[in-house]
N, C-alpha and C positions, 0 to 999 in steps of 0.2 A: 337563029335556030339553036345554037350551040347554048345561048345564052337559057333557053326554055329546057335543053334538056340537064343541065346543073344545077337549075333550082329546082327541077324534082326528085333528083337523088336522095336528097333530108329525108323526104317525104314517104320514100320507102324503106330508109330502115328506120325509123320512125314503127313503121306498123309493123317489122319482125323483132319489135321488141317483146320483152315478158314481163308480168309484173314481179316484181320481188314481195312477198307480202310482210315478210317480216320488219324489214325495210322502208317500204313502199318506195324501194326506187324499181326504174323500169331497166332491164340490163339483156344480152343477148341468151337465145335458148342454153349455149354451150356454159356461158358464165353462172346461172342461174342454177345448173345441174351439177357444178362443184361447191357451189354455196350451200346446198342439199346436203349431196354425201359428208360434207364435214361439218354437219349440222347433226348428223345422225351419224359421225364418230364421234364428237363430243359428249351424244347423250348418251352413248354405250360405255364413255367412262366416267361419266357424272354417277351412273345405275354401279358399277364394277367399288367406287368409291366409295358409295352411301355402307355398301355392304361389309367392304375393309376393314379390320381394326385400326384403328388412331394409330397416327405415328407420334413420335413423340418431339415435341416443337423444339428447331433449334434454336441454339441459344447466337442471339446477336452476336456479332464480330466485335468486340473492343480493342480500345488501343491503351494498352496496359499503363505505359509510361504517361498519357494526359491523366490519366485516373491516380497515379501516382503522386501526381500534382496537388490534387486536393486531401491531403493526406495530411494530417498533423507531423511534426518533427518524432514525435514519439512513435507513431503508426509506422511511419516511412522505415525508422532504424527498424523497428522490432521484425517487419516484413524484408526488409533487404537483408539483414542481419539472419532469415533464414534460409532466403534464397543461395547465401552465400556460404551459409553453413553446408547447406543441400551441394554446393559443388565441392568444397572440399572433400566432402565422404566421398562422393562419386569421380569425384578428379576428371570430370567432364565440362570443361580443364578446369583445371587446378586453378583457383584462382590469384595465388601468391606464387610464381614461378620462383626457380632463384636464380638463373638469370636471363636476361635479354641483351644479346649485342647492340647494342648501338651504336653506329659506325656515321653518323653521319650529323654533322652541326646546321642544325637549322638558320644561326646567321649566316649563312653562307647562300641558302637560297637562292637570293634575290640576285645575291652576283655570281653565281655559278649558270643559272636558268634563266636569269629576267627576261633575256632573247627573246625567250620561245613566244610565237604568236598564239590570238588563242585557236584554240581546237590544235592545237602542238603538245607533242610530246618526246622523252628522250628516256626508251628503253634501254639503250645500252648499259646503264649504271642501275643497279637495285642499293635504295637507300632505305635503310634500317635508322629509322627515327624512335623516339618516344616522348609522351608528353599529358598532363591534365587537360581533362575535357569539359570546356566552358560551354558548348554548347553541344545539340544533338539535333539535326533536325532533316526527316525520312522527304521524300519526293518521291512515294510508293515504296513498295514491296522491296524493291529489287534497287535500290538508289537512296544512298545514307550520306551524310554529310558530316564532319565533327571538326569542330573549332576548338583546338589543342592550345597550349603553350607548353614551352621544353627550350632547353639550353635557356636556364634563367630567365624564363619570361616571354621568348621568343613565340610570335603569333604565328600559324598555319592554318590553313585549311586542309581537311583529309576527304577525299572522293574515292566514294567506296562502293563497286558496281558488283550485282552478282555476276556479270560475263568476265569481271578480270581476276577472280578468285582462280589464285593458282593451284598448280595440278599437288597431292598429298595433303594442302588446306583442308580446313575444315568448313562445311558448306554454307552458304552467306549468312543463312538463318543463325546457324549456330553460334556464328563468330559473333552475330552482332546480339541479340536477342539478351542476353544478361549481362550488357554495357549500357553503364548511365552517366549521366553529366555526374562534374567531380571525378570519373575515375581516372586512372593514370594504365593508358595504354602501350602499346607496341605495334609500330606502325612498318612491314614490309609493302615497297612499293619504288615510285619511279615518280621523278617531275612532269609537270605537265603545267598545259593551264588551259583553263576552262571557259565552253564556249558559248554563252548563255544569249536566248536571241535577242533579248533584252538590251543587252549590253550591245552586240554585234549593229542593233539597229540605231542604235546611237552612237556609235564610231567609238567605242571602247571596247579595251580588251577585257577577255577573263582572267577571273582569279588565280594566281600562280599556285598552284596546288599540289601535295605529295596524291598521286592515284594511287589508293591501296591494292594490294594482288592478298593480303592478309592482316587483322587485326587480331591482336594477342590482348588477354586482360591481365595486365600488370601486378594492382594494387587497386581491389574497389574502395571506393568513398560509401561508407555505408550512413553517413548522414545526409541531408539535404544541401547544398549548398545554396547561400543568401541568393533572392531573387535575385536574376541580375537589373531591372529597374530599380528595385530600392537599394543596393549592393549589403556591402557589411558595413556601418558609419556607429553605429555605437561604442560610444569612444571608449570606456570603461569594458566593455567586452573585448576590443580591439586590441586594448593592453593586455588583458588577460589571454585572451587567445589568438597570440600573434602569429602563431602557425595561419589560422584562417584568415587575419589580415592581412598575411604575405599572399598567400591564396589570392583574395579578392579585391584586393586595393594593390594594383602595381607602382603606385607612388611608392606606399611604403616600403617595396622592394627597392626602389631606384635611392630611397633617400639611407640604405643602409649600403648599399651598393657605391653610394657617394660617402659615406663613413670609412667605407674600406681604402677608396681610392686617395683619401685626406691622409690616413695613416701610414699609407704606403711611400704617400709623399714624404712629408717626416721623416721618416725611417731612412728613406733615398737620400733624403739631402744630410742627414746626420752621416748616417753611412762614408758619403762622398764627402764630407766636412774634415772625414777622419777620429770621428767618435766612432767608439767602443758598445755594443750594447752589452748592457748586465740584468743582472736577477737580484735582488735584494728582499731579505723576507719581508712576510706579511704580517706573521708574531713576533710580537716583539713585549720586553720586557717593561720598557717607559714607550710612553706614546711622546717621540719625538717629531720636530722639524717643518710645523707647524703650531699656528694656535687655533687648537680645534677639541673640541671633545668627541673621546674616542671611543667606541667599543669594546666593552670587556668577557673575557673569559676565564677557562680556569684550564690549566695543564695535569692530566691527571695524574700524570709518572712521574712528575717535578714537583706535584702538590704545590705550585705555583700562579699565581694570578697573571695574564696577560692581554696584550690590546692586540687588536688589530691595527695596522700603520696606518698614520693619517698620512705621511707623508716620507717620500724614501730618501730625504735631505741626507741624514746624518750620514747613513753609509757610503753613500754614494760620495761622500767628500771624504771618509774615510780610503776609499780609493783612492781619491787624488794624492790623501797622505800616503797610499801605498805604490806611488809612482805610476799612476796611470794618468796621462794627458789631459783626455778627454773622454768622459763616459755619460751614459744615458740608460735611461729604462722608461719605456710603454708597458702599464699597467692601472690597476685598480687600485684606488684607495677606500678606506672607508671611514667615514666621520657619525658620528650619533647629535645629529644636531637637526635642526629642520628641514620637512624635503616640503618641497611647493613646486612653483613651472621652472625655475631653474634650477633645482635641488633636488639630489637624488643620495641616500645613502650611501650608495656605491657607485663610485664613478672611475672614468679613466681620463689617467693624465699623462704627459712626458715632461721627465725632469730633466738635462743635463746639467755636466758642470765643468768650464772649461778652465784651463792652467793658464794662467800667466794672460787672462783677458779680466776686463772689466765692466760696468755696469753698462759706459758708454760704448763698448765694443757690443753688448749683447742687445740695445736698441738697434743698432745699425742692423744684426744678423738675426733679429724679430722682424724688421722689417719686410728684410731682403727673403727669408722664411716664406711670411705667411703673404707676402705680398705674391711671389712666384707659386704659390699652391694655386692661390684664389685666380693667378693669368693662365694655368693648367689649368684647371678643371672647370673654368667659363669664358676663357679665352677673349678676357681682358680683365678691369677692376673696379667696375662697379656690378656692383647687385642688390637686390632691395629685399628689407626683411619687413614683416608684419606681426604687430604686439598683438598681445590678447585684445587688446580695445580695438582694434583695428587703425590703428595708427601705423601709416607705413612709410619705412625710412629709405630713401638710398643711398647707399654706402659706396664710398672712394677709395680703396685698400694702396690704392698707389702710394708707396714714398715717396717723400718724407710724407713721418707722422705727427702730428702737433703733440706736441709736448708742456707740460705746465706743472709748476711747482707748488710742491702742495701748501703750504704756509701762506705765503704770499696770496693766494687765489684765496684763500678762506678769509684772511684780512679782507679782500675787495668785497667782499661776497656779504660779507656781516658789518661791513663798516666797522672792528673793531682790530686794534691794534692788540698782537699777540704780545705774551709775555716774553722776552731772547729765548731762541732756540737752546741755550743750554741749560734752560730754568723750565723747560716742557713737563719734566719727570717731579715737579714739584707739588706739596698740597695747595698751595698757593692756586697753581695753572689750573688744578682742579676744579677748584670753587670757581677761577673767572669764567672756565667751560661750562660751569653748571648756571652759571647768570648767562653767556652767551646763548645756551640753548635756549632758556626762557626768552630771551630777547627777543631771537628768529623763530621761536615756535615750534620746535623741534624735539620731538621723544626719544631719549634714549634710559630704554631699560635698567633694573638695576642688575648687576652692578655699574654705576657711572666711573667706572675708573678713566683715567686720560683719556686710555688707547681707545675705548671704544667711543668716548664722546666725538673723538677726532674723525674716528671712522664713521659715524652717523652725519656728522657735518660735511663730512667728505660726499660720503652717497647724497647728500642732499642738493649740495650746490656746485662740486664737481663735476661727480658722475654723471648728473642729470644733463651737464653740457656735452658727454662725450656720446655724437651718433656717428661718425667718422673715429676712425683708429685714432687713440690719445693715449701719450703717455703721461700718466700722474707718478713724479718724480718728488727725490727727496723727503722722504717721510721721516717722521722724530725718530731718533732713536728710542723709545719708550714703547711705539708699533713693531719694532719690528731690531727683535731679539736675537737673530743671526744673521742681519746686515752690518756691513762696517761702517765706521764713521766716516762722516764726507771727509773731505781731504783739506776742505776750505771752509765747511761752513759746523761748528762747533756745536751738538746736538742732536745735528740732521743725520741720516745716513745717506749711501748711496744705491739707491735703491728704486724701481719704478714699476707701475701696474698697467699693463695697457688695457684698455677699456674699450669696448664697442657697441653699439645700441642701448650705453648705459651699463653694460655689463663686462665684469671684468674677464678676460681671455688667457690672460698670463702675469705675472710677478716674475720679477726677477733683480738680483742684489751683487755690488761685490761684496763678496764675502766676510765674515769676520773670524780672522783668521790668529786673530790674538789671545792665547789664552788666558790671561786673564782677566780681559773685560770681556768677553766670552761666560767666565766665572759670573762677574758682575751682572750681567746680561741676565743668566739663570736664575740666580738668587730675584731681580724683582721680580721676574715671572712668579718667582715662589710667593713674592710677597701678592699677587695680584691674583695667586688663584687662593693665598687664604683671606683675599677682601671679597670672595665669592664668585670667583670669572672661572667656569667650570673650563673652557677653553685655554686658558693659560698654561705654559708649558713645564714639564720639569726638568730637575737639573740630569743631566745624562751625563753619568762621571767616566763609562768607556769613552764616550766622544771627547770629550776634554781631555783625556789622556792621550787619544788620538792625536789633536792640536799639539800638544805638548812636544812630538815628533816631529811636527813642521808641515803646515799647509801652505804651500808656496801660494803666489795671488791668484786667486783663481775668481770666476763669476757662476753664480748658478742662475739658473731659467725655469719654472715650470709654464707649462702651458693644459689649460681645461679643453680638450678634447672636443670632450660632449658638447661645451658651448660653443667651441669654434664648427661643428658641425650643424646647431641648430643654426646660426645665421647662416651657412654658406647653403644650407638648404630649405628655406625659410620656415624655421617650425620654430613656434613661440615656447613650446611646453618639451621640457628635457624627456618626456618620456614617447617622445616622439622618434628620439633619436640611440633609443637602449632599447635594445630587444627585447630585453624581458626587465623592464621596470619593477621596480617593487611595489608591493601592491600591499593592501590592508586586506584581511582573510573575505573573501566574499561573503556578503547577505546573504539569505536564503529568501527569492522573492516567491509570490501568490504565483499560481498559473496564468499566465502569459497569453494573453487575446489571440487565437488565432488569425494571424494576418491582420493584425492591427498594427499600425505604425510604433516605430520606436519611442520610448520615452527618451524627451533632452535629457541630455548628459547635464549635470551641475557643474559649470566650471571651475577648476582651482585656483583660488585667486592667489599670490605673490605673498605669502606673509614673512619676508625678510628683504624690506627693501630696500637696503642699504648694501646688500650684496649684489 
């Protein structure tokens, strides 16, 4: 019974149904009479509407900054360039503050906070950061993100909420609304780190993050900065505008950043050697203390002609004659000769020059030098460098350094037996060097004098052996016009080049400390720069008078800078490692493909291979 009165229940509300007709569904009397009435409140404002006047259609929401994205370089400046103008008049704010405290070092972060778990944070401390803004990216209205670097490159993340905007700040729109990637902010705020479910559900922590309570606009970036997928790699732009390379390429911050810390060594170990540092000018009257051709100018209150210094030799021993032990100078020289990947007009060097040591005391303390930089700064003593071909060495900086006598190795090297070492400066020597080149197949320039035959022979079957530190020792007297005579071997000097990746790093000689083959010394240079060798030196009758006084024995050292920081930070091309290389006047190119890839760079290939 129970069973017959359940299945007739359906059955009658089944028949107190009603039909819906607009519908055609069937629904109860009560539901159907509210389907009604606001069927006929809709039609009483459908009638109320028709009669209305238009409103006036609003305009879509955009998102200013993606729209900004497709904007040529030219569009983007001319448009930020007024928005920016528009705050300075209004100082709604100001957009170049003059200043920002910044109290707080961003490497320190990680070891101050790295503790905190995520969804952690530590109000007790408000830390005043600042930094450029490499990225920008919203998670709504009310929740901003910005990927800064500050304190030299230092990476953060900034989380920026409208609920922790502090009390007199300015409101979240405000602060954030005219900040864009590129600029250089002011970040008030507290550590924390962040607690993303992402992360959370896969057993990782969030991001250690400054949370801002307010952001300041520093210093806008009123250009585009390079996408960050294709970055800034246009090598030729990169030199020229190394500001944005520093910007966008943090190698090249690290590898000028490893330039500082090279120099700083040097200077520590001379320091604690008990050298002296000095100044020596840059004008000078003879371009002395090298063989190089020099730059010239004109003095206009002297109505005098002068060089810039290739080389700060002669003063610097002039010291010595004025009883200073041991002295040194880090600086520039400049030469007018050819610049290529290791050649640069203007370069830096360290000379010293010490009392009472020799040739062979300053291999040991070259060694013991650059061998302790290179166990500093990569903590041990190899490391590998990469040539423009892509040929890559690796280098052993450990002492000892092999050492090899230049004479003797250019005999094995050509099968031929040299003329005696005290017959090198003769015409004779000349012509056999000029049939030995022909022999080995070897170009050297005119003027063929000795010294440069020797020196091309040298770069050829020498240098080409030296990928580990080598001294090339004992060169003619006829190279090298303010070294002393060996002590044993009649012709030769004492004197040595060390060499690395094929390229030389440093020179260094005992002195020659004799006036007058000093004299003699001078006068052939004279004769060798009127057979045409614009490099050849002259005679410098102050420093000879200097000698005259008395240069007790002393050794001098230089050392090429630039090149010992391309290999310790593997860059084949010297302008890699000068911040503001010198450049030839730019092109003026066509209009530039929007968003077209870069043209390759043309490489600069080596044209002085003997250096």
């Amino acid at each position: 019974m129970a069973d017959s009165a359940e299945a007739a229940a359906p059955t009658e509300q089944v028949a107190n149904l009603h039909l819906d007709e607009v519908t055609g569904e069937k629904v109860s009397k009560s539901e159907l009479k509210k389907r009604q009435k606001q069927r006929e409140r809709d039609a009483k404002k459908q009638e109320k509407a028709a009669v209305a006047p238009a409103k006036p259609a609003k305009a879509a929401k955009t998102n200013t900054e993606a729209d900004e994205k497709e904007l040529t370089p030219n569009q983007y400046f001319e448009i930020r360039s007024r928005a920016i103008t528009k705050l300075i008049e209004t100082k709604d704010p100001y957009p170049y503050p003059h200043k920002f405290k910044r109290d707080y070092d961003l490497n320190n972060l990680v070891k101050d906070y790295g503790h905190l778990k995520s969804g952690e944070h530590d109000k007790s401390k408000v830390l005043n950061v600042a930094g450029r803004i490499y990225n920008k990216r919203s998670a709504g209205s009310k929740l901003l993100f910005y990927d800064i670097r500050g304190n030299n490159g230092v990476k953060a993340q900034i989380m920026c909420q409208a609920q922790e905007v502090r009390d007199g700040a300015p409101a979240f729109e405000k602060q954030h609304d005219h900040i864009r990637r590129g600029d250089i902010i002011g970040i008030i705020g507290y550590a924390g780190r962040t607690a993303p479910k992402s992360k959370i559900e896969k057993g990782e922590e969030g991001e250690l993050s400054i949370f801002a309570t307010e952001v300041i606009l520093l210093s806008p970036c009123l250009h585009q900065l390079p996408d960050e997928y294709y970055g800034f790699k246009d090598q030729e732009q990169r030199y020229r505008k190394r500001y944005l390379d520093l910007i966008m390429n943090p190698r090249t911050a690290n590898t000028y950043r490893t330039r500082t810390k090279i120099i700083k060594y040097i200077r520590n170990y001379l320091d604690n050697a008990g050298f002296d540092e000095v100044e020596t000018p840059i004008l000078n009257q003879i371009a002395g203390g090298a063989t190089a051709k020099p730059f010239e100018s004109h003095l206009n209150d002297y109505n005098m002609d002068v060089f810039l210094r290739i080389a700060p030799e002669l003063p610097l021993k002039m010291l010595i004659v004025g009883e200073y032990d041991k002295v040194y100078e880090i600086g520039r020289l400049f030469r007018n000769e050819g610049a290529d990947l290791t050649h640069n007009p203007e370069f830096t060097t360290c000379e010293f020059y010490e009392a009472y040591a020799d040739f062979n005391d300053l291999m040991t303390r070259t060694e013991e030098l650059v061998s302790g930089l290179v166990k500093q700064l990569t903590g041990g003593y190899v490391t590998t460098f990469t040539t423009q071909h892509g040929e890559t060495y690796t280098v052993n900086w450990e002492a000892p350094w092999r050492r090899v006598e230049m004479i003797p190795a250019l005999e094995e090297a050509t099968g031929e037996k040299f003329p005696p070492n005290d017959q090198l400066h003769t015409d004779e020597t000349r012509e056999f060097l000029k049939g030995v080149l022909k022999k080995v197949n070897v170009v050297c320039p005119e003027p063929q004098t000795t010294s440069r035959m020797l020196d091309r022979l040298t770069g050829e079957f020498i240098e080409e052996t030296a990928i580990n530190p080598t001294f090339i020792t004992e060169h003619p007297k006829i190279m090298s016009p303010l070294a002393k005579d060996h002590r044993s071997k009649s012709g030769l000097t004492e004197r040595f080049e060390a060499f690395v990746c094929k390229k030389e790093i440093a020179n260094a000689y005992t002195e020659l400390n004799q006036p007058f083959e000093q004299r003699l010394r001078f006068e052939e240079q004279a004769n060798q720069k009127a057979q045409g060798d614009d490099e050849a030196q002259m005679i410098d009758e102050t420093f000879l008078n200097a000698l005259e006084y008395g240069l007790p024995p002393t050794a001098g050292w230089g050392l090429g800078i630039d090149r010992l920081v391309m290999f310790l930070t593997n860059n084949y091309s010297i302008k890699e490692v000068l911040l503001f290389p010198f450049m030839n006047p730019e092109q003026k190119k066509g209009p530039a493909a929007v968003g077209g890839a870069e043209e390759p760079s043309v490489p600069v290939i080596e044209d002085i291979p003997h250096k």
